[in-house]
N, C-alpha and C positions, 0 to 999 in steps of 0.2 A: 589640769595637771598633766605633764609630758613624761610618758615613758622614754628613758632613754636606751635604745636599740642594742644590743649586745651581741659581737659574734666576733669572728678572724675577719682579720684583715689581709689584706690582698698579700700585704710582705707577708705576714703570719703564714696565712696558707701556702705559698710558696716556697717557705721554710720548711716548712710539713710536709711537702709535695717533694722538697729535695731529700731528707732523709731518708723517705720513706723510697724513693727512688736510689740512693745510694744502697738500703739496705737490699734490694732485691738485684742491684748491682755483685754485688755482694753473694746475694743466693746464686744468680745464676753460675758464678764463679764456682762455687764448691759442689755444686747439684751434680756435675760432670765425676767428680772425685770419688764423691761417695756413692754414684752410681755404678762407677766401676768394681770399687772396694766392693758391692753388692756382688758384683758379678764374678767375684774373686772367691769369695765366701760361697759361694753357687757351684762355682766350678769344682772346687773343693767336697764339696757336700757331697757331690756327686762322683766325681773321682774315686772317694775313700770306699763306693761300692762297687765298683770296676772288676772285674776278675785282672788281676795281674798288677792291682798299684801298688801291690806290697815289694817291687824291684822298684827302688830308686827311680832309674834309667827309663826306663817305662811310663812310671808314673810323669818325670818331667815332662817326656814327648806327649802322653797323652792329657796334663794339665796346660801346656802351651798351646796344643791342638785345638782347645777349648777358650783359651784365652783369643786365638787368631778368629774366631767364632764369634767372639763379644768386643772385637774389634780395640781390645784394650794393648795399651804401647806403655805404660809407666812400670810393667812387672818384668824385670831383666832377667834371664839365666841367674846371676850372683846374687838375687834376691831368695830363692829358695835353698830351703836346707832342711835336710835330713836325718833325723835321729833317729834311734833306736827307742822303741817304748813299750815298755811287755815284753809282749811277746809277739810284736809287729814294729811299725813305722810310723813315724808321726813328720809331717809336713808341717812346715811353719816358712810363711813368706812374711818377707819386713822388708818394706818400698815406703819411698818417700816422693809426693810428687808434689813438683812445683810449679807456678800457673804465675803469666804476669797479671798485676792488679792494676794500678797505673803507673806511668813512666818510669823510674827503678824499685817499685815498691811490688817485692811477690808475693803471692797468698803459699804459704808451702804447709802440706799436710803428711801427715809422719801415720802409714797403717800395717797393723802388723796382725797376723792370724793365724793358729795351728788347729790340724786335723791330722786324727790318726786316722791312717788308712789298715783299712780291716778286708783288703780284696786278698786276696791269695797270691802267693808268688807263683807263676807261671814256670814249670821246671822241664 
């Protein structure tokens, strides 16, 4: 009586071995994104304890200051905006960045994040 052998086959594996290669194609593409957006969120967190981010003007310089630190380029001047909240300031950046994926096809990802800043106005 003959077992007959059961497993992938060479195209099978191959198959397997491309997705599975596409999809990390894939990660490596977004890892950079969201690793920024991390550092965006960071920078933030940290700013809103600052003595003096409760001035607009101030807080910009000193959130880009922080951004040139973490070596990030997709967060413009016209991405940040400032409102009024309480009885302070609330920061909220909304950027969208977009990355080629292959030939005219982009990966674009849309992030957007607010922090009240709680430092004091410098007078």
């Amino acid at each position: 009586m003959k077992h007959k052998q059961g497993g992938m086959t060479l195209l099978s594996f191959v198959m397997v071995l491309a997705v599975v290669g596409f999809a990390l194609f894939i990660g490596m593409k977004l890892f950079p994104m969201y690793q920024e957006f991390y550092a965006v969120k960071t920078s933030m967190a940290a700013l809103a304890k600052e003595p003096g981010s409760g001035d607009p003007t101030r807080a910009r310089e000193m959130f880009f200051k922080r951004m040139d630190l973490n070596y990030s380029e997709s967060v413009k001047p016209g991405d940040l905006k400032f409102d009024r909240a309480g009885g302070g300031m609330r920061m909220t950046v909304d950027y969208e960045v977009r990355r080629p994926l292959v030939g005219n096809l982009d990966i674009v990802a849309h992030f957007e994040h607010s922090q009240d800043l709680t430092g004091s106005s410098v007078d």
